[in-house]
C-alpha positions, 0 to 999 in steps of 0.5 A, a space after each residue: 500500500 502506498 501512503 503519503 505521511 502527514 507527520 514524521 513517524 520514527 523508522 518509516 519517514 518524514 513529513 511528505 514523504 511518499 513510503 509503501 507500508 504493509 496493508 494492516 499497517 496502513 489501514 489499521 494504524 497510519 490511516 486511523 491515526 491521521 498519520 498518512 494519507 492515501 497516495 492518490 493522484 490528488 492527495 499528491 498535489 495536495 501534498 506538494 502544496 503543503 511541502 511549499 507552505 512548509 518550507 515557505 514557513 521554515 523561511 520564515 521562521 528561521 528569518 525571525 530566529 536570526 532577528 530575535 539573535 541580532 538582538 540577544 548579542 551582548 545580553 548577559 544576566 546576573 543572577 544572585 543566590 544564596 550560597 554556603 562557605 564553599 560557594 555551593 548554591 543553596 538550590 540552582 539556578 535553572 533554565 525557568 530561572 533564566 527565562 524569567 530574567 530574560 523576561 524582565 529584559 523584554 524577551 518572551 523565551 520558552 524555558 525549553 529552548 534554553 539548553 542548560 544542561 545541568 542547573 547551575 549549582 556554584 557560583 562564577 560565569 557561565 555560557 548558556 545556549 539558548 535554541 531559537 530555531 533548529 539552525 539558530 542558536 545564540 549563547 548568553 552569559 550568566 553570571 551567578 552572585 553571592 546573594 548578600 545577608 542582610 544583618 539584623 
């Protein structure tokens, strides 16, 4: 059975993509699933529309990225927390911790996007990627502070 898949589906294809499947697969999980279309004549130029839009809107989007990053160039953050003798946070600093600093600047990121590995859990300077696009990452320095006591 030939199919056209709608959405990327693991170890079968990717999104357009013209694939034949068993007909048991087809019929009774791509199809039911909204996974994948038909391979008729219609659905064909349908599809080749979709592609154009998909990548008309990849453009786009990769466009606005790459603006969002011009503006990103020089930002860095300074984020104070309380810390023990050895400079060992009391808690981290995560990437919602981040995104939210980021907020109060002006920029609406999603905390996912932020690629911290690990949150930070000692105190000095650090380069945090930031994934604006699949093809468009920029880096930001964060600066993490001994939060100073205040004495009673």
């Amino acid at each position: 059975m030939e199919v056209i898949l709608k959405e990327d589906v693991a170890k079968l294809g990717a999104r357009g993509e013209v694939v034949n499947v068993a007909e048991g697969y087809g019929r009774n999980y791509l199809l039911p699933k909204k996974l994948a279309v038909e391979a008729t004549s219609a659905n064909k130029a349908v599809i080749e529309q979709m592609k154009a839009a998909a990548v008309r809107k990849l453009a786009k989007e990769k466009c606005d990225a790459e603006l969002l990053a011009k503006q990103f160039e020089g930002v860095s953050l300074h984020v104070s927390r309380k810390a023990g003798e050895n400079d060992a946070l009391f808690g981290s600093v995560t990437s919602a911790d981040i995104a939210h600093e980021l907020e109060g600047r002006g920029f609406n990121i999603d905390r996912r996007k932020i690629e911290l590995e690990q949150p930070i859990k000692s105190l000095g300077e650090f380069n945090v990627p930031i994934k604006l696009h699949k093809e468009v990452t920029v880096q930001i320095k964060v600066t993490v502070t001994k939060q100073e006591e205040a004495t009673a």
